[in-house]
N, C-alpha and C positions, 0 to 999 in steps of 0.2 A: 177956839175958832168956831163961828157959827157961820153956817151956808143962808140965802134966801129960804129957807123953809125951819128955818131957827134948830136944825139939828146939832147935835158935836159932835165935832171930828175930833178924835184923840189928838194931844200932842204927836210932833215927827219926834220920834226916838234922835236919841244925836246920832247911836251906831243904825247902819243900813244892812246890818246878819240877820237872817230870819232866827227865831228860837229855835234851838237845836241843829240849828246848820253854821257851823264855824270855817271861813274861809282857811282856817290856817291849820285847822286838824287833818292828820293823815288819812286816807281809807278813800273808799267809792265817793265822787260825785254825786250819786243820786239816793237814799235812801232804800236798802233791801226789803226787796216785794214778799209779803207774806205769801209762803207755799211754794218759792222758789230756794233750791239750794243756794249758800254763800257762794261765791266764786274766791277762793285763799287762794293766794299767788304762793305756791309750795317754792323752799329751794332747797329740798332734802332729798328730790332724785338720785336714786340709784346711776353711780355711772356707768358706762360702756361695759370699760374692763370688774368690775363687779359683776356685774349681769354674766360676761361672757367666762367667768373662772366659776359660778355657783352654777351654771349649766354643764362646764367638765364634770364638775362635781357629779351633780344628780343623772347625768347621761354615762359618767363611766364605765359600765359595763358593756351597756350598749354598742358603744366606742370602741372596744375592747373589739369586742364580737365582731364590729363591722372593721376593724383592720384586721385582722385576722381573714375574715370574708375577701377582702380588695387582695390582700398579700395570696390566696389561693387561686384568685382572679387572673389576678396579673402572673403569678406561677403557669399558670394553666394556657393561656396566650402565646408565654413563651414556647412553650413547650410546642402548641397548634405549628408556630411558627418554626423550630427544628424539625417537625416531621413533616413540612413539605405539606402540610394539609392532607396529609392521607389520612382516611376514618380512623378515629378511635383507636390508635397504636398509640393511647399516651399512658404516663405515670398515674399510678392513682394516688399521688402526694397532693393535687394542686386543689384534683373535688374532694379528699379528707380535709382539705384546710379550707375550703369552702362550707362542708360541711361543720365541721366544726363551730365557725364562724357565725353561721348560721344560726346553729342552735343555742350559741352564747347569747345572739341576741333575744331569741326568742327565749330565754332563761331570764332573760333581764325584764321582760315584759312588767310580770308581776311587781318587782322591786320599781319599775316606774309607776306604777299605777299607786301603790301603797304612798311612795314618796314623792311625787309630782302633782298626783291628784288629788290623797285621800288628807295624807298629814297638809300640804301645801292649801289645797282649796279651804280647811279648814282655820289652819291656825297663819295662814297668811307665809311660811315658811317649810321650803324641803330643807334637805339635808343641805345641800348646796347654798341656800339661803341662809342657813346659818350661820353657817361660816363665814360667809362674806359680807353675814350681818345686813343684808337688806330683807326686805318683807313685800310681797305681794298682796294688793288690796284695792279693790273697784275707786274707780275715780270720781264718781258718786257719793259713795256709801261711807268710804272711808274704812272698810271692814274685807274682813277674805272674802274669797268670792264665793266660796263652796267649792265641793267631789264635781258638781256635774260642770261647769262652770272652765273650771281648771284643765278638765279634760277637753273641752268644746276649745278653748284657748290653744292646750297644744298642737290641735285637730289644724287651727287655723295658721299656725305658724308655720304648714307647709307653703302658706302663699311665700313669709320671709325666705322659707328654704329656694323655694323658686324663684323668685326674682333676685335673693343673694341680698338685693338692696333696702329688704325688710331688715334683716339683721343688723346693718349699716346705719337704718334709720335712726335708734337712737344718739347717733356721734354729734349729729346737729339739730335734733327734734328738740323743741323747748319743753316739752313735760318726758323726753329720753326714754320716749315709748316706740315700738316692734308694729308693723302695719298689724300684727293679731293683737297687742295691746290697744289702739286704737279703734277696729272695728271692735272688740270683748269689754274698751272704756276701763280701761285696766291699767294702774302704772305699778312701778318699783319702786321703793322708797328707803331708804335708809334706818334698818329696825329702831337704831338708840330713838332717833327721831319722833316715829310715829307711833309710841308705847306710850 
C-alpha cells in the first residue's frame, strides 16, 4: 500500500495482539515498571488460629506470670471486700501472689527478647513459629525483618491490644495481617511455603 507521498505502510497483520502482549495469557494487564516491586497475589497466609496458638507459645511464661498476678488480684479484692474496707487488716497470700506473678513476668522479659525479637527478626521464626510452621517476613522484601524491626512491631501491637479489634483483624483482612502488621508492612506466612 502506498500513500500520496509514495511511502509504505506495512502490510495489517491478520492478528491485532501487540508483540508480547497476549490477550489470553494470565498475569497484570499492563506491563511491570522497572524499579517497582512485583505485586504477587500470596495465598499462603498464615491463618487466624495459627498466629493465635505460635503467640501461646512464645508468650507462655509471661501468661504464666500474668495469671498468677490477676489470680493475687482478684484474691486480694476479695479479701478488701470481707474486711469491710478497713486499712490493711488483710492476708499477705493475695500481694505474695501478686508478687510472685510479677516477677514471673518480668523473668520472662529476657526469654521474649531472645525469642521474639532476636531468633524471630532474624530468621523469620520464634519458637512459637515453629511450631505452627509459619514465618514472619516484610511484605516488601520478602525477608525477616530484623532484632530492631521485631521489637518495634511488638511495641506496636499494643494498639491490637487496645482496640481488641487489631487482634480480630486478621479473621477477614485479605493479606490476615494485625493493625501492627500493617502499619510495620509485615505479614505471616505459611514456612513450607515461603522457603
Amino acid at each position: 500500500m502506498t500513500d500520496q507521498y509514495r511511502s509504505q505502510w506495512p502490510d495489517r497483520p491478520e492478528s491485532t495482539e501487540h508483540a508480547g502482549m497476549s490477550l489470553s495469557a494470565p498475569g497484570p494487564l499492563y506491563p511491570q515498571l522497572p524499579g517497582f516491586p512485583a505485586l504477587h497475589l500470596r495465598s499462603d497466609y498464615a491463618t487466624w488460629g495459627q498466629r493465635v496458638r505460635g503467640r501461646l507459645i512464645d508468650q507462655a511464661p509471661t501468661y504464666v506470670g500474668l495469671i498468677i498476678f490477676y489470680a493475687g488480684y482478684l484474691l486480694w479484692i476479695v479479701e478488701l471486700a470481707r474486711s469491710s474496707g478497713s486499712p490493711l487488716h488483710l492476708e499477705g497470700g493475695a500481694v505474695v501472689a501478686m508478687i510472685i506473678g510479677l516477677s514471673v513476668m518480668l523473668a520472662s522479659l529476657p526469654w521474649v527478647a531472645y525469642n521474639r525479637w532476636m531468633i524471630a527478626g532474624r530468621s523469620g521464626q520464634s519458637l512459637g513459629k515453629r511450631v505452627t510452621k509459619t514465618r514472619l517476613i516484610g511484605e516488601e522484601t520478602q525477608a525477616p525483618i530484623g532484632a530492631l524491626n521485631a521489637f518495634v512491631r511488638d511495641l506496636v501491637h499494643i494498639l491490637d491490644w487496645l482496640t481488641v479489634l487489631g487482634y480480630l483483624w486478621p479473621l477477614w483482612d485479605d493479606e490476615k495481617q494485625t493493625f501492627a502488621d500493617k502499619i510495620m508492612k509485615t505479614i505471616v506466612v505459611s514456612a513450607e511455603s515461603s522457603t
